[in-house]
C-alpha positions as CSV (number, residue, x, y, z in Angstrom):
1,X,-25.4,14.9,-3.8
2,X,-24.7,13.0,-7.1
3,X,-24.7,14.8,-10.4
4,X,-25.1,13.0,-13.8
5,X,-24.5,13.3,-17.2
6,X,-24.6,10.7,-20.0
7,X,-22.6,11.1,-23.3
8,X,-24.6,8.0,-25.8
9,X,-23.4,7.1,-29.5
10,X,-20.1,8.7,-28.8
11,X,-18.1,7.8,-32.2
12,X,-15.3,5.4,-30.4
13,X,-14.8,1.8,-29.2
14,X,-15.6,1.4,-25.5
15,X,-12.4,0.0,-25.2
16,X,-10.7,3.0,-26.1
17,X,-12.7,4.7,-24.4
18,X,-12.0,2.9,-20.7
19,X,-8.2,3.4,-21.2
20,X,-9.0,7.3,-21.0
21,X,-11.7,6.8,-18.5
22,X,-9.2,5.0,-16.2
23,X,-7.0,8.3,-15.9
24,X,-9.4,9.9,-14.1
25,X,-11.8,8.1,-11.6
26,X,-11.7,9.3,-8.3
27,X,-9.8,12.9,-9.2
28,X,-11.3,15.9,-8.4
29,X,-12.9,17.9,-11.5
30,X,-9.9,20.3,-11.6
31,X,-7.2,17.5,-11.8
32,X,-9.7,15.3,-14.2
33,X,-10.0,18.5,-16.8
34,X,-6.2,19.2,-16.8
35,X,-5.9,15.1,-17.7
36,X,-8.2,15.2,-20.1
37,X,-6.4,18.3,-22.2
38,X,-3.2,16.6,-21.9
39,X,-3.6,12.8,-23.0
40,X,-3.3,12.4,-26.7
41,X,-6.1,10.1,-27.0
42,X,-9.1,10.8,-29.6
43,X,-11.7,9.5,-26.7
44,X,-10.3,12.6,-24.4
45,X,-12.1,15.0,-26.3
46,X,-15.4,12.8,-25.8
47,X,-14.7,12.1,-22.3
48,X,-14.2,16.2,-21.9
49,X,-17.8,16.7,-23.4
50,X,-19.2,14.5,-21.0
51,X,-17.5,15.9,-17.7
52,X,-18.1,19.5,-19.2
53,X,-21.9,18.8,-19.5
54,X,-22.0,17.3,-15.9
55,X,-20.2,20.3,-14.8
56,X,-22.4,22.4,-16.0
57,X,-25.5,20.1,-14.8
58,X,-24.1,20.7,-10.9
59,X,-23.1,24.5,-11.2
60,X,-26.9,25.6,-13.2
61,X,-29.3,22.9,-11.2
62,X,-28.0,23.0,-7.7
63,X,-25.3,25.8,-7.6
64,X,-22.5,23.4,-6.7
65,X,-18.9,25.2,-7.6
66,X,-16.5,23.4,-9.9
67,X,-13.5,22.9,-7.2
68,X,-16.2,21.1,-4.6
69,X,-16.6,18.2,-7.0
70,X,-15.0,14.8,-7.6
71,X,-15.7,12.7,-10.2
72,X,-17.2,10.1,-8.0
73,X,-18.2,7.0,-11.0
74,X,-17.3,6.7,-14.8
75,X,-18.9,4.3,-16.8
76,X,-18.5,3.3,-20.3
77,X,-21.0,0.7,-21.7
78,X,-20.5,-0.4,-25.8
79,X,-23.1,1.0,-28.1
80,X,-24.6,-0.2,-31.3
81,X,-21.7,-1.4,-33.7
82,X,-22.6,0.2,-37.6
83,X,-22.0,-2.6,-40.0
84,X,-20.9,-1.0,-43.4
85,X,-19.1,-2.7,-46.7
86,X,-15.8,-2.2,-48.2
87,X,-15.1,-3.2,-52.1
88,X,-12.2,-5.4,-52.6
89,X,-11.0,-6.6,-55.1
90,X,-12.2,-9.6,-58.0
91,X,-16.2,-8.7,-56.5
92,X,-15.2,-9.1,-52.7
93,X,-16.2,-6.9,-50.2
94,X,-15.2,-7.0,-46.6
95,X,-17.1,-5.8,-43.2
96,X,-15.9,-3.0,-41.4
97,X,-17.8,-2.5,-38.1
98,X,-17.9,1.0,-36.6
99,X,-18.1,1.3,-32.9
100,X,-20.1,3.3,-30.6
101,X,-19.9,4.2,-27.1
102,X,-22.1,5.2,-23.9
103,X,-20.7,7.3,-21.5
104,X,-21.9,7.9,-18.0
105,X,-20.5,10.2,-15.6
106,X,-21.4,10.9,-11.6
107,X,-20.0,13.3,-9.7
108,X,-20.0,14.0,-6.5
109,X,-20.2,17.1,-3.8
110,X,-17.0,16.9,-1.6
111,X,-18.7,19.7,1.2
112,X,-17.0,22.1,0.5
113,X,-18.9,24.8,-1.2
């Protein structure tokens, strides 16, 4: 059975993002969470959200424990970019593009209940 959870307009670069992301494909929940509280990246804290929320998706809709799952797919797709303006100096301004994120998670039962 494949659980999902989706994390959109999370406030980094998908780039970022996938270097976290990376760490834990293919892990089992357990191993991904303790990965996740130990790397020193901002975009571990969003990635945590996300596999919390998917967590909570399998253990409330279909009963599934937290040590039966694996974090089968991991996705992260860019988002809308934020174009805002920064005063320089003698009248110029400069762009400064903020970056958003999608994240999608799947996990997956591994039969043991």
């Amino acid at each position: 059975m494949i659980i999902t959870s989706s994390y959109r307009f999370a406030k980094s670069s998908s780039q970022k993002c996938r270097l976290v992301v990376d760490l834990i494909r293919n892990k089992p929940v357990l191993e991904a969470e303790t990965i996740l509280q130990f790397t020193n990246k901002k975009a571990s804290k969003l990635v945590a959200k996300a596999l919390n929320s998917a967590i909570a998706n399998a253990s409330h809709n279909h009963g599934i424990s937290k040590e039966a799952l694996i974090v089968k797919k991991i996705l992260v797709e860019k988002g809308p970019a934020v174009k805002r303006i920064h005063a320089r100096a003698k009248g110029r301004a400069y762009r400064v593009v903020k970056q958003y994120c999608h994240i999608f998670i799947h996990l997956s039962n591994t039969g043991v209940s």
